[in-house]
Every structure is written in structure tokens, then in C-alpha cells.
N, C-alpha and C positions, 0 to 999 in steps of 0.2 A: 182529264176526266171531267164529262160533264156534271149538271146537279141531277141531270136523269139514272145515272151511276152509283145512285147512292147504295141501288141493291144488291151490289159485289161485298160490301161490308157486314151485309147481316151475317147471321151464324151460322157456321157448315157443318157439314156431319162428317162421322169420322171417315178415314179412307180418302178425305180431301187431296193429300200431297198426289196420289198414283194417280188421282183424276185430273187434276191440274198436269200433271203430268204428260198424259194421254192427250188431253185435249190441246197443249202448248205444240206437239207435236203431229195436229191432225192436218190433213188434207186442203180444208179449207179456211179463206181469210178468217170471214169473219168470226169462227171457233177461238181460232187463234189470239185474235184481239182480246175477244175477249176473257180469253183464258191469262191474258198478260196483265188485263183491269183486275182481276179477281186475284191475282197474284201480289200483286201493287196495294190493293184493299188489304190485303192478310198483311204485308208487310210494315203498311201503314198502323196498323192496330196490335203490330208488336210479336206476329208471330214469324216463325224462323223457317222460312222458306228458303233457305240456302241452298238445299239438295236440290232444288229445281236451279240452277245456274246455268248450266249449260243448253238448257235446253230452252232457257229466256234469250242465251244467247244466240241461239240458233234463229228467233224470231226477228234479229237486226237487220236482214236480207228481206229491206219489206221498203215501199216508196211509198208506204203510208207514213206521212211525218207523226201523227198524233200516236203510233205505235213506235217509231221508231222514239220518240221522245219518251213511253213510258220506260221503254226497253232503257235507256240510258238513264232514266232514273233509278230503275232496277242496278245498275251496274256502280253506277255510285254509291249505291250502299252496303254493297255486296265487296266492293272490288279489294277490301283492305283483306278481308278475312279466308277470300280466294283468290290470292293475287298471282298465282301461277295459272289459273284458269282464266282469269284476268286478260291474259297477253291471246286467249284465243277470239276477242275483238278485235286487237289491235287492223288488225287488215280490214274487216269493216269500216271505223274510224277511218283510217287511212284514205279507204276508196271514196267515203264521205265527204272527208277534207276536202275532194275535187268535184261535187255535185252539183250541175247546172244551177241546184235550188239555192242562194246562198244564204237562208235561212237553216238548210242542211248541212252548209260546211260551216257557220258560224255553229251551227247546233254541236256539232263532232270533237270542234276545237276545245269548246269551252268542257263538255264530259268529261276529253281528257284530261282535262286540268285540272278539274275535282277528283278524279280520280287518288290523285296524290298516291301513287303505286310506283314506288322509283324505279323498277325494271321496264316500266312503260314510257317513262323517260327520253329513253334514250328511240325511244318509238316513234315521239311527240315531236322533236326537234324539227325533221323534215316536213311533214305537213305546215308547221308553227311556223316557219320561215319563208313558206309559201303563202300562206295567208296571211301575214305580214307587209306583202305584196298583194294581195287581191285589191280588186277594180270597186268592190263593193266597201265602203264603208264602215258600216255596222259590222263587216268579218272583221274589219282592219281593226277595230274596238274589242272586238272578243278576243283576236289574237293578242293583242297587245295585254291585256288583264291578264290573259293564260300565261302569258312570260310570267308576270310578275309572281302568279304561282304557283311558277316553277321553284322557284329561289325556294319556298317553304321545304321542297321536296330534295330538291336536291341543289347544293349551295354554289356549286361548281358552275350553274347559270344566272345570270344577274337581270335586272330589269330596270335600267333605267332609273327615274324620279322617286321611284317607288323604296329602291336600295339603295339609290347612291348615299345616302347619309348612315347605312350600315359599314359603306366601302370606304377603305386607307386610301383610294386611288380613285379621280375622274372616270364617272364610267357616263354621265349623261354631262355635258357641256352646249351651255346655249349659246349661239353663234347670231348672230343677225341675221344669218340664211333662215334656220331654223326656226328664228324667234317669228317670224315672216309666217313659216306655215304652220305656227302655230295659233298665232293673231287670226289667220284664216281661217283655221279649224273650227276656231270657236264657234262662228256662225253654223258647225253643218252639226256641232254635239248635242248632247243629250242635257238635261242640266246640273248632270253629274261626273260629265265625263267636261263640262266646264270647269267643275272644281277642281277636277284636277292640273288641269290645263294653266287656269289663275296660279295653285299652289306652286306648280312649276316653274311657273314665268316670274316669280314674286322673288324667287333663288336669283335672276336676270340682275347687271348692275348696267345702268345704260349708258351710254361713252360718253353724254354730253346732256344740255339743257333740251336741244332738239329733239336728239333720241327719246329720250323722258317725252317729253309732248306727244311725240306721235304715238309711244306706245299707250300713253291716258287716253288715247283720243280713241284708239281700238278698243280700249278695255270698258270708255263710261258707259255704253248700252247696254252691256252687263247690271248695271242699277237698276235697269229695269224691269231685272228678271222677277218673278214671282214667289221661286226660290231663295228664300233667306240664304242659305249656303253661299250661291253664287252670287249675290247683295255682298252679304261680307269678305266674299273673299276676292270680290274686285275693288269693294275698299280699301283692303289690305294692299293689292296690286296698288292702287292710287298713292295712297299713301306715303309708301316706296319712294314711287316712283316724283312725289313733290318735293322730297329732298334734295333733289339734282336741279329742280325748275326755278331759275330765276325770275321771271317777269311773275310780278305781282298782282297784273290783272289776272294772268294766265289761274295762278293758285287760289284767287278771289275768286274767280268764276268757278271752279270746280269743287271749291267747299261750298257754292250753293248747290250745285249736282249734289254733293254727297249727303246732303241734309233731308231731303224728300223719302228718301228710300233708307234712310236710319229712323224716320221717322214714323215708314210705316211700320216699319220691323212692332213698332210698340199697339200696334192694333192684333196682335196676337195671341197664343195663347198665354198664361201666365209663363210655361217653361220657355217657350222663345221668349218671351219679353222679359226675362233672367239673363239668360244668354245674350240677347242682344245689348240689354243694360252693361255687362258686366265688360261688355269690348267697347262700349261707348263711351264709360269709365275711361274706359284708358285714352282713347280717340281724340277726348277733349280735353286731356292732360298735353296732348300733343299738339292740337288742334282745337282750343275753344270757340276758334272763329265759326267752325263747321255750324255749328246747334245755338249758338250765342242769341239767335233770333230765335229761337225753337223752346223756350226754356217750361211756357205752357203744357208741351205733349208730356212733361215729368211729371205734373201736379199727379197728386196720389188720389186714386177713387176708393170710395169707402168698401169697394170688391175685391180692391188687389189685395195677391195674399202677401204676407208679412215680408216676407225675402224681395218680392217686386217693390214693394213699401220703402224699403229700407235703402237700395238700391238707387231708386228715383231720386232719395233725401241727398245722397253724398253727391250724385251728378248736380243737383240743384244749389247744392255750396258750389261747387267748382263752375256752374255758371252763370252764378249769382254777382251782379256788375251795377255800378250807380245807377244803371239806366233804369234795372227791374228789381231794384232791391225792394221795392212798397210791396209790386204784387208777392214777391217769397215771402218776406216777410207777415202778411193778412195769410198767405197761407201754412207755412210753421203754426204761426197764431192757432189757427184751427184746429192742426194736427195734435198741437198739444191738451187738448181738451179733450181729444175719444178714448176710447175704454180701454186700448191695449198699453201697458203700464211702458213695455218698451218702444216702444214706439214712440210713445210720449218724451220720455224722456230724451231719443235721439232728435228726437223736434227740438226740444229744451236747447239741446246743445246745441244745436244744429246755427239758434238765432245766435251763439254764442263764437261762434265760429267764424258767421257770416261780420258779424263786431268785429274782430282780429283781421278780418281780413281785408274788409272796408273800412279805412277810417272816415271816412265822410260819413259813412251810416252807420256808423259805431253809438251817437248817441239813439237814432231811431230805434238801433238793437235794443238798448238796453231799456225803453220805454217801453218795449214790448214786454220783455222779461220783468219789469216792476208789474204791469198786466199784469202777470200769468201770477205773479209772487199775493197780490193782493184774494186772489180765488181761493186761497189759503186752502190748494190740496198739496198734501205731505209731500211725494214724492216730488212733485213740480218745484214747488220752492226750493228745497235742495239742491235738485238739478240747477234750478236758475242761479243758487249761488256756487255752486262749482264753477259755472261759467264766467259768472262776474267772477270771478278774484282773477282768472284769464286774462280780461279785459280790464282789470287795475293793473296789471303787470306791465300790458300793451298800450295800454295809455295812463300812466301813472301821472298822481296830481292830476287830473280832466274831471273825473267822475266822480269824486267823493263824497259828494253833497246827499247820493242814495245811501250811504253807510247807516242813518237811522230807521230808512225803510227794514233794510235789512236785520238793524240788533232787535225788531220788534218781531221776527220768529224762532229767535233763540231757542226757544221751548219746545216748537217743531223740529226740530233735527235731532234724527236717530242715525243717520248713515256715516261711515266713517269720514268717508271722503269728505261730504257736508259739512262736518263739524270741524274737519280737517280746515278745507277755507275758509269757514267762517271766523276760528280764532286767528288766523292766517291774519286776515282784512281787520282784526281787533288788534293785533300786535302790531301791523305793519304799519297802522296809521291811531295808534296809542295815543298820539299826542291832541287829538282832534276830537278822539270820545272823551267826555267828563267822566263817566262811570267806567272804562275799561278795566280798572281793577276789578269791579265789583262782575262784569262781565264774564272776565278769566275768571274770579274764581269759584262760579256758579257750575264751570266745566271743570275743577281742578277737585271738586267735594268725590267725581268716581273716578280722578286719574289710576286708579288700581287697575279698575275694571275694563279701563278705554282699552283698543287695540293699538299697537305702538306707533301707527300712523297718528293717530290723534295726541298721544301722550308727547311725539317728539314734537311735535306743533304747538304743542301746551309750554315745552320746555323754550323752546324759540321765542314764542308771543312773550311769554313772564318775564326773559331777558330783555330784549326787547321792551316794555315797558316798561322796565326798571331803567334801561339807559335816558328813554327819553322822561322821564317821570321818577327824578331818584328821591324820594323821601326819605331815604334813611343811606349812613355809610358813607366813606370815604367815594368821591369819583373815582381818585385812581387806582383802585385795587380792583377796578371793571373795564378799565378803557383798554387793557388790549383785547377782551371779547368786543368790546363795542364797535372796534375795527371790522369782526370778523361779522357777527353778527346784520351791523347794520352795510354790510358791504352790498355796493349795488349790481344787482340782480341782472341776470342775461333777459334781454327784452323778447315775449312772448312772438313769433311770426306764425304769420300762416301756413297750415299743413294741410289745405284742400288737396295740394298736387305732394300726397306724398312719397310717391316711388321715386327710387335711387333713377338717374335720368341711362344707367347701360341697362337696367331691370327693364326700364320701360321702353325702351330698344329691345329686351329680344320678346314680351310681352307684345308689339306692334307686329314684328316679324309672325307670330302665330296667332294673328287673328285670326277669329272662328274655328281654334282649337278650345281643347279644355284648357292650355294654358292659360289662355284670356279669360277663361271664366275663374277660374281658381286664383289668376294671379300673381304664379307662382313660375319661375321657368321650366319646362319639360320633363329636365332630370331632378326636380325635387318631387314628383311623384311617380313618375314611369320607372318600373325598371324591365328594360328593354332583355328577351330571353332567346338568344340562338340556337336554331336545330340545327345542328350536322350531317348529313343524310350518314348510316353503316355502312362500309364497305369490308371487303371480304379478299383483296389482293393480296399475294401472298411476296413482298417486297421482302429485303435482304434491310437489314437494320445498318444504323453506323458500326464500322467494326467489325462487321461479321455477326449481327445478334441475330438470334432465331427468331423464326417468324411465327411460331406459337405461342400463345401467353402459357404460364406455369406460375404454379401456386399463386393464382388469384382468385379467392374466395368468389365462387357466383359466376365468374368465366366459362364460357366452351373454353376445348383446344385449338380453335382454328379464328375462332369469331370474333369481334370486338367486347370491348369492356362495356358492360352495363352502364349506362350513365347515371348519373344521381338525380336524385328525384327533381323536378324541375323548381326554382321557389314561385311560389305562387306569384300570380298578374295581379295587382294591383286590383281591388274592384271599386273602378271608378266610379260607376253608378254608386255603390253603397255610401263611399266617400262623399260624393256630392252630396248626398241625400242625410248623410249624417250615422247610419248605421256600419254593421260590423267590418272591422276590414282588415283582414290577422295580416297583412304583409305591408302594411305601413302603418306606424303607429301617428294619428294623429298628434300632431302640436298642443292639442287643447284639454289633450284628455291624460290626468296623472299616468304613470306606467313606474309601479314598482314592483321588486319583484327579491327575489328570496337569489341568491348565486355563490360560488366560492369566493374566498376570500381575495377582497383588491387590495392592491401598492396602494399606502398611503405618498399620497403629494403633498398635502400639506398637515405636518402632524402638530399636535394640539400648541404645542410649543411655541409653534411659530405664526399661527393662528391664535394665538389669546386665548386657547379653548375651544378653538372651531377645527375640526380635522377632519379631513376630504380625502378618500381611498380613491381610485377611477382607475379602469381598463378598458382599451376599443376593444369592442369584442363583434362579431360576426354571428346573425343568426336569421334564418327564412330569406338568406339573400340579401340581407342590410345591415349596413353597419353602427351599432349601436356603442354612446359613453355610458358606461357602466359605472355609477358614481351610489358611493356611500355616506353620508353626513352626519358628523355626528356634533352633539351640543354637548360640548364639555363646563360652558360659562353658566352664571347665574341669573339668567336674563332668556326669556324667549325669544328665539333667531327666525323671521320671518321675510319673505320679500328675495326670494333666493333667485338670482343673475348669472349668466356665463356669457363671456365670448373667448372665440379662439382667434390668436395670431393667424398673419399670413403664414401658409405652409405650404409643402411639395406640392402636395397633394386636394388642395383647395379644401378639407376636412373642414365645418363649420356644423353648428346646430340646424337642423330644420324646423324646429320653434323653440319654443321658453320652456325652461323649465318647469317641472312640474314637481315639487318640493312642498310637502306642509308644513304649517308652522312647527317649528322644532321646541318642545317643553326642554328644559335646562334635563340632563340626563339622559335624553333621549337620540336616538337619531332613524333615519329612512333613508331607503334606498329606491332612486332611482333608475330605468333606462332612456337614457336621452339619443331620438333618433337624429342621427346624421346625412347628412348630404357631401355631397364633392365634388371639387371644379367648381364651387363658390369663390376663392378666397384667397389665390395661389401667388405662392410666391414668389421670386428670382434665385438665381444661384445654384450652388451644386444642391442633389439631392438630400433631405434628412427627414429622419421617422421620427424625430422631438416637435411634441404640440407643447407652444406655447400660451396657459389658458388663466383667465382671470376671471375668478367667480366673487361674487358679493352681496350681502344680504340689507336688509333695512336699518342694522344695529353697528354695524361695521365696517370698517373702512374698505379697500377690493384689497383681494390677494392676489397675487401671482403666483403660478405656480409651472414646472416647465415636469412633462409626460413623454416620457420612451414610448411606443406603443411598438407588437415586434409585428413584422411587416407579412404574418401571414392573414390575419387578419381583411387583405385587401384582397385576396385572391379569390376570385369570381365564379362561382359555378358552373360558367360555361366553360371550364380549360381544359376539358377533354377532349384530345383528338384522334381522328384516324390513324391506323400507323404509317398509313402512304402519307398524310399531310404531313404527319411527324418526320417523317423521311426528308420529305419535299422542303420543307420550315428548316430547318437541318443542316442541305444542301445548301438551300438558297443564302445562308445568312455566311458571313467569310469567316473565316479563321480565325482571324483576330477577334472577333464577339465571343470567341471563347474562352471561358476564364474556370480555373480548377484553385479548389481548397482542400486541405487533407482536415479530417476528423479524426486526431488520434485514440480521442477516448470514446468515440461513437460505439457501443455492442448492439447489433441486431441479433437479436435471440431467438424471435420468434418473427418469419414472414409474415405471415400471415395478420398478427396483431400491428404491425410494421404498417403495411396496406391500409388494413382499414383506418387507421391512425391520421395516415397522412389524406389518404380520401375522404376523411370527416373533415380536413380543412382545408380542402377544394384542391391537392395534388394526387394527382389521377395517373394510377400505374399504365404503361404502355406495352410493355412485352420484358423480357429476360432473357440473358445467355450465360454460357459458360465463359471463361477466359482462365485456362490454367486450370487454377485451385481456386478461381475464386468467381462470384457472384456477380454479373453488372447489371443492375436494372434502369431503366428506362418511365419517366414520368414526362405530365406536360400539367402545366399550368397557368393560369392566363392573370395580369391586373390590371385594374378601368381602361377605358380605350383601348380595348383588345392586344395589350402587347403580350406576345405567347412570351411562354416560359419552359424552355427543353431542358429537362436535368438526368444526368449520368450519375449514376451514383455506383462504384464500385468497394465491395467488401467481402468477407470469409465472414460466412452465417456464425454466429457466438464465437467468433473473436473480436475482440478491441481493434479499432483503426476501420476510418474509409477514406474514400478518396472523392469530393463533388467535382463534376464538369457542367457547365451551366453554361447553355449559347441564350442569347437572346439581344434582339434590334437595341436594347438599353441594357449596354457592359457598363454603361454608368452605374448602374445600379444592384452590380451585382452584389458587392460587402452584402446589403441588405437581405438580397437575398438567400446568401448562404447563410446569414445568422436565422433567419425565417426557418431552412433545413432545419439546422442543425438546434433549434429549440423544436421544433416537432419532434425530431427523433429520438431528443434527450426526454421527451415530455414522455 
């Protein structure tokens, strides 16, 4: 619709629908059009023109494209809610699909696709397969999209690059035939139908150094594109693809290629130039050669906002080199003086960092930081002594000569951490101040009031200066602290490049995803949710079951089981952005929360006073530690730690604890979100997490956690009953494994059902056998391993009988104790 159109929107008068009506169905074109525009307007502003359907459809027998395009607009929005009236385009579509125009058969293909009406489905195939093959290009691009969603609609067809990472099996395989016309392609795509192509090719392993070459050598004019997207995501290809290339001029030359066009990326708006920062981060942890000349395009303008700022600062350590340490340096200097208090401070650290990291320009470092320290603003000096005691650590005995600069802002330091190194640098090098007593115990007059980071700092310095400085007392009633005390210290390195080196492997692998920007691997914030298309076949069960459901609350008799509500997507935007996001609990933000009562793990006993409850428990689709803490001692317990052993199931925290400080008597409860397939272990399967939590006051505990294994079962484990049939068949005999429940009573079906479909085992159908009951469940855990369970028993009597198939009989113990505390629960 043009902007001349805009008068189909104004306001109609009643009796609208018969007229629209009347005139969809006149005589002539142009009536007709525009009875389809004034339809399209109504529909656009919300009103419910559905009754007119048949007769919009009736307007698709038209070689006006501009009409046949609203008409297929119309159809699209309509088609869910009339999906039996639906099937009476299909034969237009159809006819379409083969229209000399091939803007008309691209147009037809792609409709149907959106349509997402699964009875039309099976409609879509033959066109879809034809145009798959068409001579025109741009069809060959709508068909191929329209596969991929098909899969949404009905799962029974696949698509290629798009699902192969949803599929157990090869369904897209690149060959060197193929890789060939795909190299080729690139030149005729779109610059989005490039990204996909790069994504594609990036999955590619090449047989050899050669292979590698020729394929960089297709992919570098892609740096040229305009599109950011396809910038990065031929980087990404490059990248790859240098880890196979040996000739070192070969890898020289192309990280000057790849430096131009990483470098425009940063002439953009601030949100790319986040994005772009945040993959360039990583690029140069792999690659610093790339940017190593480039280190200028980072300097911070007094416009960028804070997140660009910030970003620029950490690439600018990690490409910080004897050659340009002066200019980083004059600029940190800078940054440390403007008005944003954090910023400032990441400056502070930042010359602190750049010290550890260069020893050659370790002392320039720190001439800068006596600078900043002499401006005698608060926060600044602090920060600069945080960093110095970093840099005694890292070059201990070099530096010590600024230790008077320093005891002359004693007065200034309010921050914990400040006070923390500064009595640090007075105890550690006691023997060199004349006045360090007098020093300490200028800070020991509020040791009540300090927080316990400072008081244990206080207690360390005091020994400490008693060893080296003993005025009073026997030596040896201290010399075996003195051992402990004065033992020499792990030397400070640097931590510019600090991801784990398989992180930053699969972090390279998803450039110009959110991975790269979040960097974090995929499954620590996605969680990925499968639709099933309904079906309605009316199959024969294992055994002879009926093919009707019976007593399942909310069921037809003929129809599938309702599925459960889906758990909420992730909102990535909000996430990024900092706001609300009920389906992942951020790492950074406390989450406690009121629950029944948890297993204690470690009780007060064995803890000194500290005793820890925890249970994995499942909720919105994630899996959450459910931890209680309680302070039994006489000392406030702050500074609280967890890590989990390797296990089955790679179970690990997805950030830190979020625990407050614990008053003597007191205790909180937190929930700690988890992730899996972090962390995994070897050997037979087990459901014991082995977990060591630790706080500031006390030493770690260990502690070793049953968790019961339903818990892990996935929302998505509802199936069809033909796939249940088919799953069933497919799997042998021997995958099946039976346990008898002699003291199991089902009393009530009905409460039975919902019971087990509150923690994700989804009733299937029911039969008779004899006198007695067998029902039918399916259940799924991470990486889609289904779970088929027979369950036979006599309604209110004692005794049943599990039969449970599934691709992992390893694991069945497990799962039959999963049963069998649900249906005791």
C-alpha cells in the first residue's frame, strides 16, 4: 500500500463488514482492490474482519501482484484462526509456485511458510521441492528459508545448517564439492544470506594447510562488506581457518587484512561499537598480532558511553607492549582525572595491571600512580594503593623506596580494600618503617568496627611485625607462626588474557553471536525450547494399549495431551541491557527466597557452627541449588564460596554466590542458578555432587549431595503417541529394564498425573491388562535422551511393576528411584 492509501484507515460507519463484503465480491478490478486495501487498513488497526475470509480469498485469482500480495498478507494473519478454510488457497499457492513471474513463485513459497498451518504442510512439500530447483535465485533463497520453517511447524522435516545442531544425526555435511558452491554463492547473496553461508562454512574442518588458504583467500573480500555482520562473521571464518595454516607470512598478511575492517566496525554507533569491542576482546586474546598496531582506534572519547569506555580500557591492557606503553600510559593518566568515579578508578587499576604485566615498564607504572596519588583525591589514591601492593607482590624488594609516599595518606583511606593493602605493605615490609607500630595501631584504635577483611589484615600485619620487630617475649614461643606467617607468597602474574584457553575456543567459534558479547558459552544463557507439531493417529500401543487417553484431567478422548506451559525464552535484550528477566537469574543479583525444608549437608558439628541445608531443585525450566546457611558461631561469617566437583552431568554454578553477611545467630537462604555440561566427569554414572563452599572466617568444607534425578527432566518430554510407539520400536529389547514397587499405592489417578506432570513426566495414554491398570509416560533429560515408562498396577492397592526403555539402560537405577520418589512423594 502506497502513502496515497492512507484513506482506507480513517473511520467507517457501521454496516462496514456487508459492504466490504459486497464490494470484495464485485465485478470489477479496481472495486475489488480496493476493497482488499480497506480490508488490510481494518485489519491493521485491530479490527476482526475474519468473516470476510473467503471471499479475500476468492480475490487471489488476480495477476495483479500488488493485490495478490495484500491478499497473502491477509492470509497470514488469518490462516491460524481459519485453518480449515485455510486449505481452500492451497491450489492458488500451488498454481503460483509455477508463475512465469518469479517474484510470484518466490512470493507463494515464502506465504506458505508463514502460514505455519500444519495441514498445509503436507501441501507445501511439492511446490517447496520444485523451487528448490528453480533457475532463479532469489526463489532458490525463499525456498530454502521456507524449509527451515517448516521444522517450527512440523518437526518430521529438517533444514539443513539451520537444525542440524538440534539433530542426534548428520542432516547437512560439507564436502569440498559443496564447500565449492558455496564459496561461489557468496558472490550472487544478499548480505544476509552471506551470514549465513560464513556460519555454515565456519562448522567446515579443512583437510590440510592448502585447503585452509584457498578457503581465506574466498572468504577475505567479505572484510569488505559494509555490513558489520558479515565483517565479523568472515573473521570468524578466518580465524578457523588460521589454525590449520602454517606459513607464517601467509598468517602475517592476513592479520593485516583483518585489522582495517575490525577497525572500522569502531566508527559506529555506540551499540556496535559494544558488540564489536566485546568479539575483539576475545580476537586479541587469540590473536594480538591483528590490532597490536592499532592500539590508538581504542583511546576513549569524552562521548563514549560508559560500557564503550570500559571495554576500550581492558582491550587497551591486553594490547599494551613496551613499544606503546608511554602513549597508554599519558592516557590512563588522563582518564583518571574525569568525573565518572568508576571509570576512574578502572583507569587507576588499569596503570596497575599494565605494571604486572610489563616488567620493563613497571617502574613508569608506578610513577604515574605516585602522580595520581600526590592530586590527593580520595578515591584515586586508594585505588592507586590497591594496585601497588599487586606490584610489591610482583616485584617484591624493586619498589619499596615509595612506601613513605604512601604511609603519608593513612588518613585518607576509608575503603575496605585500601586499608586492606595498605596495613598489608606496613606488615609486610615492617622492618623498613621506624614507626610501623605506631602505624598499625592508629588502625587497631576501630578494629571492632572494621569489616573482617581489614581486621584479618590487622591480625597478619601485628604478627608479622612482632616477628620481625620482637620487643618483648621469648622467640620461641612464635617461631612456628613465623614459619607460617612469613611463608613466601605465590608471585602476582598477569591476568589481561584471562579466559580458560577451551572457553575461549568455543567463545571464537561464536563470533558475532551474543556468546561473544556476553562471554559466556551458549548454554549458559539459552535455553533452547522444542515444539512438537499434534497429531491425531490413532496407532495400537506396546502390548495392546488403547488408543484413547482415560482419566487424564484436561484431555479429549481421542486428541493429544495438552502440553505444559512452555518456560519462558530467555530475554536477551533485557539481559543485556540490565533489566528484568524471570527465566534466568542473573549471577550478580542476590536471589533469596523463602522454600521447604532442605537436607542438611553440613550440620553445625562438623562445620564449627556453620551448617548448610541444599537441594537441586527445578523451577521455570532451570535448574537451581537451593542452599540455607545458617551461623551457629560467634563471629560474623562473610565472603561466602562454592565450587562443584566434576560430575555426570557437568552441574556447576553459573556465577557466585550471592550470600550476605551472616550476624552470629542468624542465617539466609539462597537460590543458586546452574548450568550443565560445564564440568563432566568420566566413569559410570552417579547423582552425588561433590561440593566445597567457604567463607572469609573459615577454612572450606566439603561436603558430598544426593540430588534425586528428577529434577533433570526437561519440559520438552512430551511426546506424540506415534513417536512414542515409533521410540518404542526403534530402541531393542535389551534397553529394557523392569523394577517392581512393592509398597507403591496409587489411590487416586488423577492426583497421580498431575503429580508426575508437575515434574516433567507426561502421561501417554492407558489400558486394561486383566484386573489391572498399565499406563504409559515419556520423559526427556539434557541432550534430548527420551524416557519411555510402563508403569503397571491395581488402582488402591499396594505393589507396581516399572518397565523403562530408553538409548541409556545405563542409567536406569536412576531413573527408577526418580519414579518411585515421585509417586511415594
Amino acid at each position: 500500500m502506497s502513502r496515497n492509501d492512507s484513506k482506507y484507515f480513517s473511520t467507517t460507519k457501521k454496516g462496514e463488514i456487508p459492504e466490504l463484503k459486497e464490494e470484495l465480491n464485485s465485478q470489477y478490478k479496481d472495486k475489488r482492490k480496493d476493497a482488499v486495501k480497506k480490508v488490510i487498513a481494518a485489519m491493521t488497526v485491530g479490527k476482526d474482519v475474519s468473516s470476510l475470509f473467503t471471499d479475500v480469498v476468492n480475490c487471489m485469482q488476480t495477476e495483479n501482484l500488488e493485490l495478490k500480495k495484500l491478499v497473502y498478507l491477509y492470509l497470514i494473519n488469518y490462516a491460524k484462526s481459519q485453518p480449515d478454510l485455510a486449505i481452500l488457497a492451497v491450489n492458488t499457492f500451488v498454481k503460483d509456485s509455477q508463475d512465469p513471474n518469479p517474484l510470484i513463485r518466490a512470493l507463494a513459497v515464502r506465504t506458505m511458510g508463514c502460514i505455519r498451518v500444519d495441514k498445509i504442510t503436507e501441501y507445501l512439500c511439492d511446490p517447496l521441492q520444485r523451487c528448490l530447483k528453480d533457475d532463479d535465485p532469489y526463489v532458490r533463497k525463499t525456498a530454502a528459508i521456507c524449509v527451515a520453517k517448516l521444522y517450527d511447524i512440523n518437526a518430521e522435516l529438517a533444514a539443513l545448517a539451520e537444525i542440524q545442531e538440534n539433530s542426534s544425526r548428520p542432516i547437512f555435511e560439507l564436502t569440498s564439492s559443496t564447500l565449492s558452491k558455496l564459496l561461489t554463492a557468496l558472490n550472487e547473496c544478499t548480505e544476509w544470506g552471506q551470514v549465513f553461508i560464513l556460519d555454515a562454512l565456519s562448522r567446515y574442518k579443512a583437510a590440510d594447510a592448502r585447503e585452509a588458504e584457498n578457503i581465506v583467500e574466498r572468504v577475505t573480500p567479505r572484510l569488505q562488506h559494509a555490513n558489520c555482520a558479515v565483517v565479523l562473521s568472515a573473521v570468524k571464518m578466518i580465524l578457523q581457518q588460521m589454525e590449520l595454516i602454517t606459513s607464517t607470512d601467509v598468517v602475517r598478511n592476513l592479520c593485516k587484512k583483518m585489522a582495517p575492517p575490525l577497525v572500522t566496525l569502531l566508527s559506529a554507533e555506540p551499540e556496535i561499537q559494544y558488540v564489536a569491542l566485546r568479539n575483539i576482546n576475545l580476537i586479541v586474546q587469540r590473536r594480538p598480532t591483528i590490532l597490536a598496531h592499532e592500539i590508538k582506534v581504542f583511546f576513549c572519547k569524552y562521548n563514549d558511553p560508559i560500557y564503550v569506555k570500559m571495554e576500550k580500557l581492558e582491550i587497551m591492557i591486553k594490547l599494551a607492549s613496551d613499544r606503546n606503553i608511554d602513549q597508554v600510559l599519558l592516557e590512563f593518566k588522563e582518564y583518571a582525572t574525569e568525573v565518572d568515579v568508576d571509570f576512574v578508578r578502572k583507569a587507576v587499576r588499569a596503570i596497575g595491571r599494565c605494571a604486572i604485566k610489563l616488567e620493563r615498564a613497571a617502574e613508569r607504572c608506578i610513577s604515574v600512580l605516585l602522580e595520581l596519588i600526590k592530586i590527593k583525591v580520595n578515591y584515586v589514591v586508594q585505588e592507586a594503593i590497591i594496585v601497588i601492593k599487586d606490584i610489591f607482590r610482583r616485584y617484591p624488594n624493586t619498589y619499596e623506596s615509595i612506601i613513605a609516599t604512601l604511609c603519608e595518606n593513612l588518613d585518607t583511606l576509608d575503603e575496605p580494600e585500601a586499608k586492606a593493602s595498605m596495613i598489608w605493605i606496613i606488615g609486610e615490609y615492617a622492618e623498613r618503617i621506624d614507626n610501623a607500630d605506631e602505624l598499625l595501631e592508629s588502625f587497631l584504635e576501630s578494629f571492632p568496627e572494621e569489616p573482617a577483611q581489614v581486621q584479618l589484615q590487622l591480625l597478619t600485619a601485628t604478627v608479622k611485625l612482632f616477628l620481625k620487630k620482637p620487643t618483648e617475649g621469648p622467640q620461641q614461643m612464635i617461631q612456628a607462626a613465623k614459619d607460617v606467617v612469613l611463608a613466601e607468597k605465590p608471585v602476582i602474574t598477569d591476568d589481561s588474557n584471562q579466559l580458560d584457553p577451551s572457553l575461549l575456543d568455543e567463545l571464537l567459534v561464536n563470533i558475532a553471536t551474543l556468546s561473544s558479547v556476553y562471554h559466556k558459552p551458549p548454554d549458559a544463557f539459552v535455553t533452547r525450547t522444542y515444539l512438537s507439531a499434534q497429531k491425531t493417529e490413532d496407532d495400537d500401543y506396546p502390548e495392546g494399549s488403547e488408543t484413547g487417553y482415560s482419566e487424564s484431567p484436561g484431555n479429549h478422548a481421542n486428541g493429544p495431551a495438552s502440553p505444559p506451559p512452555t518456560a519462558p525464552v530467555p530475554d536477551l535484550l533485557g539481559d543485556l541491557m540490565g533489566t528484568d528477566n524471570s527465566s534466568i537469574v542473573p549471577p550478580d543479583e542476590p536471589t533469596t527466597t523463602t522454600g521447604p525444608p532442605l537436607s542438611i549437608v553440613l550440620p553445625t558439628s562438623v562445620g564449627h557452627g556453620f551448617q548448610v541445608s541444599a537441594q537441586l531443585t527445578r523451577q521455570d525450566g532451570q535448574i537451581f541449588y537451593s542452599m540455607l546457611f545458617e551461623n551457629n558461631t560467634h563471629v560474623p561469617l562473610d565472603g561466602f564460596m562454592i565450587q562443584f566437583n566434576k560430575n555426570t552431568f557437568g552441574l556447576a554454578a553459573a556465577g557466585p554466590l550471592q550470600v550476605p553477611q551472616l550476624q552470629p545467630g542468624t542465617s539466609a537462604r539462597t537460590l543458586l542458578p546452574m548450568v550443565m555440561f560445564q564440568n563432566m566427569s568420566q566413569g559410570p554414572p552417579s547423582s552425588l555432587l561433590q561440593v566445597a563452599v567457604k567463607n572469609n572466617q573459615q577454612p572450606v568444607w566439603y561436603f558430598n549431595d544426593k540430588f534425586s534425578f528428577h529434577v533433570l527432566f526437561t519440559e520438552d518430554g512430551i511426546m506424540e503417541r506415534s513417536a512414542f510407539l515409533e521410540t518404542w520400536r526403534s530402541l531393542p529389547d535389551s534397553n529394557e529394564v523392569s523394577k517392581d514397587f512393592p509398597a507403591i499405592v496409587i489411590d487416586s489417578v488423577e492426583a497421580t498425573l498431575d503429580r508426575l506432570a508437575a515434574s516433567n513426566v507426561f502421561f501417554i495414554a492407558k489400558r486394561k491388562n486383566a484386573n489391572q491398570d498399565v499406563f504409559y509416560f515419556s520423559a526427556k533429560i539434557p541432550q534430548g535422551i527420551p524416557l519411555l515408562i510402563e508403569l503397571t498396577t491395581v488402582v488402591g492397592n499396594p505393589g507396581a511393576k516399572c518397565a523403562i526403555k530408553t538409548p541409556s539402560p545405563e542409567m536406569s537405577a536412576f531413573f527408577f528411584e526418580a519414579i518411585e520418589t515421585l509417586l511415594r512423594s
